[in-house]
C-alpha positions, -999 to +999 in steps of 0.1 A: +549+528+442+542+502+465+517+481+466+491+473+494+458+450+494+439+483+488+452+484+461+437+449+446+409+450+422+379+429+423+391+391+417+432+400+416+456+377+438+482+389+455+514+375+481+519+393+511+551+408+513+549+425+546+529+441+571+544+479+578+525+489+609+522+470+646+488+476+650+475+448+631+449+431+645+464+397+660+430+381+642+443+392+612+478+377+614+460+343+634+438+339+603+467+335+582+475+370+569+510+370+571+539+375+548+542+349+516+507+338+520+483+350+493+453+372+492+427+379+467+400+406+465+363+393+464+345+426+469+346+456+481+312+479+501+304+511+489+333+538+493+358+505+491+357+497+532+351+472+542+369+447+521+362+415+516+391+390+512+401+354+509+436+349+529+444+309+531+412+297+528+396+322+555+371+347+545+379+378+560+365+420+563+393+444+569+391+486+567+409+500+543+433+514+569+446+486+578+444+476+538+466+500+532+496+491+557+500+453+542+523+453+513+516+430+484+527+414+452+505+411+421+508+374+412 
């Protein structure tokens, strides 16, 4: 199975392995969420979208969606 950010639990950290679609937002990747740098989970909203994340420092708000193409490793 592989894993994605939405699949992170509240507090977990994570490395980015890769990003499997092209339509991630270029914010996204210019706010540091790119492969080998790591990701933790700091809350989720109700029904788990958006997510609230820490990538490199940056505080960021994704969909799950686009959670869910970003492949991760637990660390």
């Amino acid at each position: 199975m592989k894993l994605t950010i939405a699949n992170l639990k509240k507090g977990q950290r994570a490395l980015i392995k890769e990003i499997t679609s092209d339509i991630i937002p270029l914010k996204l990747l210019e706010m540091g969420c790119l492969p080998g740098n790591e990701v933790q989970l700091l809350q989720t909203a109700p029904f788990q979208c958006p997510m609230y994340l820490t990538i490199n420092g940056s505080h960021l708000a994704i969909r799950k969606e686009i959670a869910s193409q970003i492949e991760i490793e637990i660390i």
